[in-house]
C-alpha positions as CSV (number, residue, x, y, z in Angstrom):
1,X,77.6,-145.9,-69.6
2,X,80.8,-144.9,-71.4
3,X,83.4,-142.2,-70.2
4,X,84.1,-141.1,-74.0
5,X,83.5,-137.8,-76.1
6,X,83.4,-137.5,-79.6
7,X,86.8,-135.5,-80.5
8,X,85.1,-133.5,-82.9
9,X,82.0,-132.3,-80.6
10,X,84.3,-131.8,-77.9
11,X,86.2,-129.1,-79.5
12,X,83.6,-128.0,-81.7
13,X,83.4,-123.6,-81.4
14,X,87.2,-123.7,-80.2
15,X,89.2,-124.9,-83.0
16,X,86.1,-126.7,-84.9
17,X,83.3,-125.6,-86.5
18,X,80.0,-126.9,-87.4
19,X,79.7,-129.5,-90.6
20,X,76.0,-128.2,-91.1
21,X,75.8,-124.4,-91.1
22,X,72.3,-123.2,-91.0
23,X,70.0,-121.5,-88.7
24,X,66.5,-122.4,-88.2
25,X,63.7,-122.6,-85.8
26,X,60.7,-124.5,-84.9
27,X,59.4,-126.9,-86.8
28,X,61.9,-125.8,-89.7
29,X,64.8,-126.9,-87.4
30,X,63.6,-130.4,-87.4
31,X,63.0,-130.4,-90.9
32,X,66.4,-129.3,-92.3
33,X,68.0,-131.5,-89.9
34,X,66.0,-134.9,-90.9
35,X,67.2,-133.8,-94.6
36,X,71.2,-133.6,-93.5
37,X,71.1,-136.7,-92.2
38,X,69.4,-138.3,-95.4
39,X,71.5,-136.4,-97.6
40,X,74.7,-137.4,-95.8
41,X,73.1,-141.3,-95.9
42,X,73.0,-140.9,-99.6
43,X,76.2,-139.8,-100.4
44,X,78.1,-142.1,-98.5
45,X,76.2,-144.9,-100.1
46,X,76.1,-143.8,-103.5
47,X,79.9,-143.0,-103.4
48,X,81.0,-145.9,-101.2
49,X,84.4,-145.7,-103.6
50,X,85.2,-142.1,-103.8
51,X,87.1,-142.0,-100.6
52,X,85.2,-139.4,-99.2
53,X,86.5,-137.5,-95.8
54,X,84.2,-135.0,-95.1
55,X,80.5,-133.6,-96.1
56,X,79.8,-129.9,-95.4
57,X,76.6,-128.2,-95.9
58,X,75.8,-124.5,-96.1
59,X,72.1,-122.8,-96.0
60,X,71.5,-119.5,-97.2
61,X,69.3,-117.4,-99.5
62,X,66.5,-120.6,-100.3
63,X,69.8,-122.6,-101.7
64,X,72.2,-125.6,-100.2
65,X,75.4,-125.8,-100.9
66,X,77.1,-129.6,-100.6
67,X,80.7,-129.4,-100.6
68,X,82.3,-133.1,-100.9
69,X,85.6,-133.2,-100.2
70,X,86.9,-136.5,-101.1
71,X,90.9,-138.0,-102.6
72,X,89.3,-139.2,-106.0
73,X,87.1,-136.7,-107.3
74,X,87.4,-137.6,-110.8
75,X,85.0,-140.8,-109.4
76,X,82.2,-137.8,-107.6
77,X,82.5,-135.5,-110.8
78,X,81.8,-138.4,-114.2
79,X,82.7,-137.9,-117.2
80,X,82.1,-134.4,-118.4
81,X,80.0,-133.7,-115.2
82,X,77.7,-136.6,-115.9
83,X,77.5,-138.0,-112.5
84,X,77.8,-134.8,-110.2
85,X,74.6,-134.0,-112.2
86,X,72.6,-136.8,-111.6
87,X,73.8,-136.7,-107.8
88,X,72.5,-132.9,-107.8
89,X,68.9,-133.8,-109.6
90,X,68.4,-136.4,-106.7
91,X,69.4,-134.8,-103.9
92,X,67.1,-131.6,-105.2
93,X,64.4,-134.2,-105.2
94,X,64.9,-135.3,-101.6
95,X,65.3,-131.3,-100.1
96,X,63.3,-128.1,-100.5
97,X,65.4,-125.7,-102.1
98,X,68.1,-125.6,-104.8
99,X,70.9,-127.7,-104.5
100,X,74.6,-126.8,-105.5
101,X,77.3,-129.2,-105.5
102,X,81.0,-129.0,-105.0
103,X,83.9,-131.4,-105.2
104,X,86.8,-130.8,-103.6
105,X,90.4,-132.6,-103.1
106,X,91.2,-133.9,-99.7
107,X,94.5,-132.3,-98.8
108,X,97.0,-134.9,-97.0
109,X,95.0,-138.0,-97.9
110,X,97.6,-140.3,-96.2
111,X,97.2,-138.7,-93.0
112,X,93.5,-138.2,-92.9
113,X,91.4,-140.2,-90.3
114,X,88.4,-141.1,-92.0
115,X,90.1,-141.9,-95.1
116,X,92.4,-144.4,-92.9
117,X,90.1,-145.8,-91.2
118,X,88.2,-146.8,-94.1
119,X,91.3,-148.1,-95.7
120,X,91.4,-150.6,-92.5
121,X,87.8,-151.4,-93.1
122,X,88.5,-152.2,-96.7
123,X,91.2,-154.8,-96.0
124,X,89.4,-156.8,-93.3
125,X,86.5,-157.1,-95.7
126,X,89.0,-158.8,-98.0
127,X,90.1,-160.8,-95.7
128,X,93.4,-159.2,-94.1
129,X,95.0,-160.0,-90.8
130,X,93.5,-157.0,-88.9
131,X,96.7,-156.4,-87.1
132,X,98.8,-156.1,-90.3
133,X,96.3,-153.9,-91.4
134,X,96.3,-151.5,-88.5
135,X,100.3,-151.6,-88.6
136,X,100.6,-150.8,-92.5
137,X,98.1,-147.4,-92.0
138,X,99.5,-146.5,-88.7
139,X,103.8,-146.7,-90.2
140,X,102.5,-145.0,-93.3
141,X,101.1,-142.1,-91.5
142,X,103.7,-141.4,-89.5
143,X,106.0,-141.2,-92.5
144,X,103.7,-138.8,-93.9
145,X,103.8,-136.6,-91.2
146,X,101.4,-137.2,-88.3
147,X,102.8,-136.4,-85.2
148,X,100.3,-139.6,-83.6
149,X,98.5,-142.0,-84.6
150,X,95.4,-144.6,-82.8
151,X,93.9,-147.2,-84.0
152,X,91.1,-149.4,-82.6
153,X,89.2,-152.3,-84.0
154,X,85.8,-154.2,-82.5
155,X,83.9,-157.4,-83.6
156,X,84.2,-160.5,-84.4
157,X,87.4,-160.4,-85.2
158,X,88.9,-163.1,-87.7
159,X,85.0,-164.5,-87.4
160,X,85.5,-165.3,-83.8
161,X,82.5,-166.6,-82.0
162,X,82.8,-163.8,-79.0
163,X,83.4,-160.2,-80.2
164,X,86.5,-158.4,-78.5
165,X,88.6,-155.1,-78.9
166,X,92.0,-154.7,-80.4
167,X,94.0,-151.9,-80.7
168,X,97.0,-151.0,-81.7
169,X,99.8,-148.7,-78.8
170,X,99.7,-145.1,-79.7
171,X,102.2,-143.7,-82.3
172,X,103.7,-140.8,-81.5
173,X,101.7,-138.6,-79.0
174,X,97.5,-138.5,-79.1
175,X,96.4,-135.8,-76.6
176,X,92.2,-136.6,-76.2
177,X,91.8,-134.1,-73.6
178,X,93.8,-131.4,-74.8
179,X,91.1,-128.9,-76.8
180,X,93.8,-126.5,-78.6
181,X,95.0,-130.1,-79.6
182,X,94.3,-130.6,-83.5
183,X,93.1,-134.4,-83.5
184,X,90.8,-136.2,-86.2
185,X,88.4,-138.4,-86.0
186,X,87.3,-141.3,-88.4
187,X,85.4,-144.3,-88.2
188,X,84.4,-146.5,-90.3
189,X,82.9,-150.7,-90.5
190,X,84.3,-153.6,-92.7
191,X,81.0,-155.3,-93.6
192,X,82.0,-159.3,-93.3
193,X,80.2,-162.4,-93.5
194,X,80.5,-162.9,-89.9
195,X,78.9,-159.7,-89.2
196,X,80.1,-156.2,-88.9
197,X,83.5,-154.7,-87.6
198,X,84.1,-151.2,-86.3
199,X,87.3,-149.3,-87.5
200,X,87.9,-146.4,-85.0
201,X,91.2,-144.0,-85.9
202,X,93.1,-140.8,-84.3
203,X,95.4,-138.8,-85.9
204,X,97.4,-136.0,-84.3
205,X,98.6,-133.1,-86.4
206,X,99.7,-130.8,-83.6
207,X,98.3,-127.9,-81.9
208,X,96.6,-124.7,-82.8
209,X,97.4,-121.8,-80.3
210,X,95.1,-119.2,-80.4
211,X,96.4,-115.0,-81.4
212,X,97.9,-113.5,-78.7
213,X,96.3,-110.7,-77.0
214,X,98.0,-107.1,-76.6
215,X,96.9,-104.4,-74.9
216,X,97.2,-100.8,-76.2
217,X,100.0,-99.6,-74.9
218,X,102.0,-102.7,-76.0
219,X,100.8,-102.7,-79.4
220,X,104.1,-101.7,-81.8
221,X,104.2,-98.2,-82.8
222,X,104.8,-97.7,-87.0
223,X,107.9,-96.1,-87.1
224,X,108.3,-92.5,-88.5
225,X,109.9,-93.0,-92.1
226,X,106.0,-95.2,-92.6
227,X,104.3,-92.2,-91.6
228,X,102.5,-91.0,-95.3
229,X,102.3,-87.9,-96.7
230,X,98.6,-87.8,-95.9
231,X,99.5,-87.5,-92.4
232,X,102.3,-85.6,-92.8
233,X,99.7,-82.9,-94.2
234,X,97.0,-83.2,-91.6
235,X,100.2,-82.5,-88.5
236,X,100.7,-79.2,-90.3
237,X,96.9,-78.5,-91.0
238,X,96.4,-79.5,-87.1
239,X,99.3,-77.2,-85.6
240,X,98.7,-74.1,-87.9
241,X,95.4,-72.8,-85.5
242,X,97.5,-73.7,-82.4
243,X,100.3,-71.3,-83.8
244,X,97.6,-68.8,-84.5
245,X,96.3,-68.8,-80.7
246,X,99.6,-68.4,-79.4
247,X,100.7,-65.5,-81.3
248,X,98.2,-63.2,-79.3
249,X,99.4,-64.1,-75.9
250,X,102.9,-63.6,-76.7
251,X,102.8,-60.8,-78.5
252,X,103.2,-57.0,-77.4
253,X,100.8,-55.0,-75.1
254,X,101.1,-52.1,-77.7
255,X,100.3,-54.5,-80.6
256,X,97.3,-56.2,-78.9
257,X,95.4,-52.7,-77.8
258,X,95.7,-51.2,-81.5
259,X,94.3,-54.5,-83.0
260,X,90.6,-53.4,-84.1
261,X,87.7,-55.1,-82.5
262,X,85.9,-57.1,-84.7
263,X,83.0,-58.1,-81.8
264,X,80.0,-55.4,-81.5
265,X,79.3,-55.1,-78.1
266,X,75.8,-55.1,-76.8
267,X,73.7,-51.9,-77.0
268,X,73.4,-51.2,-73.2
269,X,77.0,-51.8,-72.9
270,X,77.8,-49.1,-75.3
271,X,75.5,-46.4,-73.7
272,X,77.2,-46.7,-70.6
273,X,80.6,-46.4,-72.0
274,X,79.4,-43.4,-73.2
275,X,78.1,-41.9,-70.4
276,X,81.5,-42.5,-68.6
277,X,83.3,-41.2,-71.3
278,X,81.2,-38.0,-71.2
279,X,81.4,-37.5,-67.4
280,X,85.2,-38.1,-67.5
281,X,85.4,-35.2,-70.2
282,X,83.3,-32.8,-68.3
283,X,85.5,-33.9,-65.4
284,X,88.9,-32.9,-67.3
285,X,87.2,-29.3,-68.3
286,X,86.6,-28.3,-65.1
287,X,89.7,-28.8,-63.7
288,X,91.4,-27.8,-66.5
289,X,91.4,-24.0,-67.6
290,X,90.3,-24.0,-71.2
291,X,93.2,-23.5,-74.3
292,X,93.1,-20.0,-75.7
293,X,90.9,-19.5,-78.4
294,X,93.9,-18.3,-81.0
295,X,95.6,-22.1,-81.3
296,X,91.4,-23.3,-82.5
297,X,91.2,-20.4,-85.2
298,X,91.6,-21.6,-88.7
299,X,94.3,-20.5,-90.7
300,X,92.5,-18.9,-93.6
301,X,91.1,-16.8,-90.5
302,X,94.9,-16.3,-89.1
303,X,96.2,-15.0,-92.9
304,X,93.0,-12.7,-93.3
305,X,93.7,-10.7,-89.6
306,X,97.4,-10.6,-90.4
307,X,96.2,-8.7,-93.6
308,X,94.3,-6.4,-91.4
309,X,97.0,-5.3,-89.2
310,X,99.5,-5.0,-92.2
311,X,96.5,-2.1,-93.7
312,X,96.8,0.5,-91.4
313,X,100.5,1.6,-92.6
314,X,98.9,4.4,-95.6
315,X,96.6,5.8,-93.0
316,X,99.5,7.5,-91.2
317,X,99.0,11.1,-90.7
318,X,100.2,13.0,-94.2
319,X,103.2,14.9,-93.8
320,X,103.4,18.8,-94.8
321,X,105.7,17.9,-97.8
322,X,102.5,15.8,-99.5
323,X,100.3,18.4,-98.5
């Protein structure tokens, strides 16, 4: 057995993700995954010359979504749609649900695995030195780019009776077993008439660090002028009750005991208040001598006894001269 890992599955859920996004279990597992692989079979056949790089396919809500990506998609898409049609109608045929299509442009075709390892296939099946065609692709990426490039063929190589491997020294720097290490895959055969040769290429386009982690307390802090008005309004909203609570404690003793009492206090606390109040009193009159009853007397009742000493003055005894 071999010692080798499939680039893509090895890094798949780190810096990959799935080609076939669907969930599905039981027997309904094996059924959309029989359909992928026809559906895939199709379209690489049907559009052999489209230069395709990748196939994605998305399930979701009783519809599947086929997203070509490919460097000529005038070739996928027809004129006026034609032939994106027809591929829609048969791939409905072959699935059980709706099918949408989409076509997009491969970014960076120079530089993309699949795409250059077909382009090596392509030569050998018209007859080109292999190792001029592995040199061409592998100087024309690394113009464009790449930061490393592999190549590896295997067959019958120039229609030699005993199969062998070539391949070419790596360009540049190909990490394999590095997983934050962005590498493609592609491989593809050159179909001759002295039997079939494999095209295997890697491409290196550098790495992808994952975010770094902060904790709280290093997070950066916005600085003040960012602060909005909204928030500017709740500070004073928030402190207003806190300057509210302090004024109480701070203030006078006078000022506190004349402040009213808006809190009812409990029936039986009342009564005995009461009854302390009205022994204290009793207390205070018996040692107390009571005040004279003159400083209590009303003063209508003060003006009406003045008028009664103030009569008296005609009863005088007469005198002999009135008599």
């Amino acid at each position: 057995m071999g010692q080798k890992v499939h680039p893509y599955g090895f890094r798949l859920g780190i810096i990959r993700e799935s080609k076939s996004r669907w969930f599905a279990e039981g027997k309904q597992y094996r059924q959309y995954l029989i359909e992928d692989m026809r559906i895939r079979k199709l379209i690489q056949e049907r559009l052999q010359d489209a230069s395709i790089s990748d196939i994605i396919m998305e399930r979701a809500a009783g519809t599947l979504t086929i997203t070509i990506q490919t460097a000529k998609p005038g070739i996928v898409i027809g004129r006026a749609g034609q032939d994106v049609d027809r591929l829609r109608r048969k791939l409905e045929g072959m699935c059980s649900m709706k099918v949408r299509v989409n076509v997009e442009e491969t970014p960076d075709a120079d530089i993309n695995a699949q795409l250059i390892a077909e382009g090596i296939a392509r030569q050998i099946e018209r007859r080109v030195a292999y190792r001029r065609a592995m040199r061409q692709s592998v100087e024309r990426a690394m113009r464009m780019g790449a930061l490393g490039v592999r190549c590896m063929v295997s067959g019958r190589l120039g229609g030699a009776e005993i199969a062998r491997t070539e391949s070419t020294a790596p360009e540049g720097r190909v990490p394999l077993q590095t997983l934050r290490a962005d590498v493609q895959y592609g491989f593809a055969e050159a179909r001759t008439a002295y039997g079939h040769v494999g095209c295997k290429v890697w491409v290196f386009h550098g790495e992808i660090m994952p975010e770094p982690t902060q904790r709280p307390e290093e997070l950066p802090q916005p600085p003040e002028q960012e602060i909005t008005a909204a928030e500017a309004e709740t500070e004073t909203v928030e402190a207003a009750p806190v300057e509210e609570t302090i004024a109480p404690e701070t203030a006078a003793p006078e000022t506190v005991a004349t402040e009213p009492v808006t809190t009812e206090a409990p029936a039986a606390i009342v009564d005995e208040s009461e009854v302390a109040a009205t022994q204290e009193a009793v207390a205070s009159e018996a040692d107390v001598p009571p005040e004279p009853a003159e400083a209590e007397e009303d003063p209508l009742i003060a003006a009406l006894t003045d008028d009664e000493e103030v009569a008296p003055e005609p009863d005088e005894e007469p005198s002999d001269a009135d008599s």
